[in-house]
TIRO-852344 format. One record per residue (C-alpha): residue number from 1; residue in one letter; x negated, y negated, z. Coordinates in steps of 0.05 Angstrom, whole numbers. Each point is the difference from the previous one (the first is absolute). Example, Ala and Ser with C-alpha at 12.3 -4.5 7.8 and 13.67 -1.06 7.14 Angstrom:
BEGIN
<r k="1" r="A" east="-246" north="90" up="156"/>
<r k="2" r="S" east="-27" north="-69" up="-13"/>
//
This chain:
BEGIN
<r k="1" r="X" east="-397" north="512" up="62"/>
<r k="2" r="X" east="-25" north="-46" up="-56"/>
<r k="3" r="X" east="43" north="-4" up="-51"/>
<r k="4" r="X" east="29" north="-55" up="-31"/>
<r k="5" r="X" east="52" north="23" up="-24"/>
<r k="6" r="X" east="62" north="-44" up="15"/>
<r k="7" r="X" east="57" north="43" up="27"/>
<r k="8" r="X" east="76" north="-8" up="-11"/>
<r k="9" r="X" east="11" north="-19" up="67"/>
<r k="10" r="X" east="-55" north="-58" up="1"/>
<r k="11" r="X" east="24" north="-25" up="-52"/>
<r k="12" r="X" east="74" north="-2" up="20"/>
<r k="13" r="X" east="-30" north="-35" up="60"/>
<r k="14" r="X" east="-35" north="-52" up="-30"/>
<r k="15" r="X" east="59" north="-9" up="-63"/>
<r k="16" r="X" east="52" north="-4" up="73"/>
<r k="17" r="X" east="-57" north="-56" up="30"/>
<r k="18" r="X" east="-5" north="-45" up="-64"/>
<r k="19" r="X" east="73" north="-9" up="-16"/>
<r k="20" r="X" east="16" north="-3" up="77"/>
<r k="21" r="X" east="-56" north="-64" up="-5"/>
<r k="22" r="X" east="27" north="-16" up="-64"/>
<r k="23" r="X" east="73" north="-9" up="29"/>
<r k="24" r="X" east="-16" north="-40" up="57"/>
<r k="25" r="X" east="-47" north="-45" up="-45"/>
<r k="26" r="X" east="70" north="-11" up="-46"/>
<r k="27" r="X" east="37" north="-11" up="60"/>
<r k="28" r="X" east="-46" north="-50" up="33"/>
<r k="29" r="X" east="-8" north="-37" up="-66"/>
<r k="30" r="X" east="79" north="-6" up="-3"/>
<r k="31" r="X" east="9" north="-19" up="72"/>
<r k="32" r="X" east="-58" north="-52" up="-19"/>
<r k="33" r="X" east="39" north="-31" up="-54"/>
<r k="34" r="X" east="64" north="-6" up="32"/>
<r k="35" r="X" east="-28" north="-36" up="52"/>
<r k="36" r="X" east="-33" north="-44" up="-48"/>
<r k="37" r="X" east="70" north="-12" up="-28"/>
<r k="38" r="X" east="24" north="-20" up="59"/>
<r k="39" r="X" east="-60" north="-50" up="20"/>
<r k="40" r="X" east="23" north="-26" up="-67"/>
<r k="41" r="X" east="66" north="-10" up="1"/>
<r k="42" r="X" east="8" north="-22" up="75"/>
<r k="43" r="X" east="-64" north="-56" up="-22"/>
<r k="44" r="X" east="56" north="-27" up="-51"/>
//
């Protein structure tokens, strides 16, 4: 079995992986900022 032939199912795997890593990389950077924002205002 040597083909390299990407299969539907592969690749709905890896598309499910990246925007799975993706969304938590957008959700870190937002809870990032808005604790930033806080450190910020609460320094005021």
């Amino acid at each position: 079995m040597s083909n390299y032939i990407v299969s539907p199912e592969t690749f709905i795997l890896y598309s499910l992986a990246g925007f799975t890593v993706a969304t938590l990389m957008i959700v870190a950077a937002g809870f990032f900022a808005v604790r930033l924002g806080k450190n910020k205002q609460s320094k005021k």
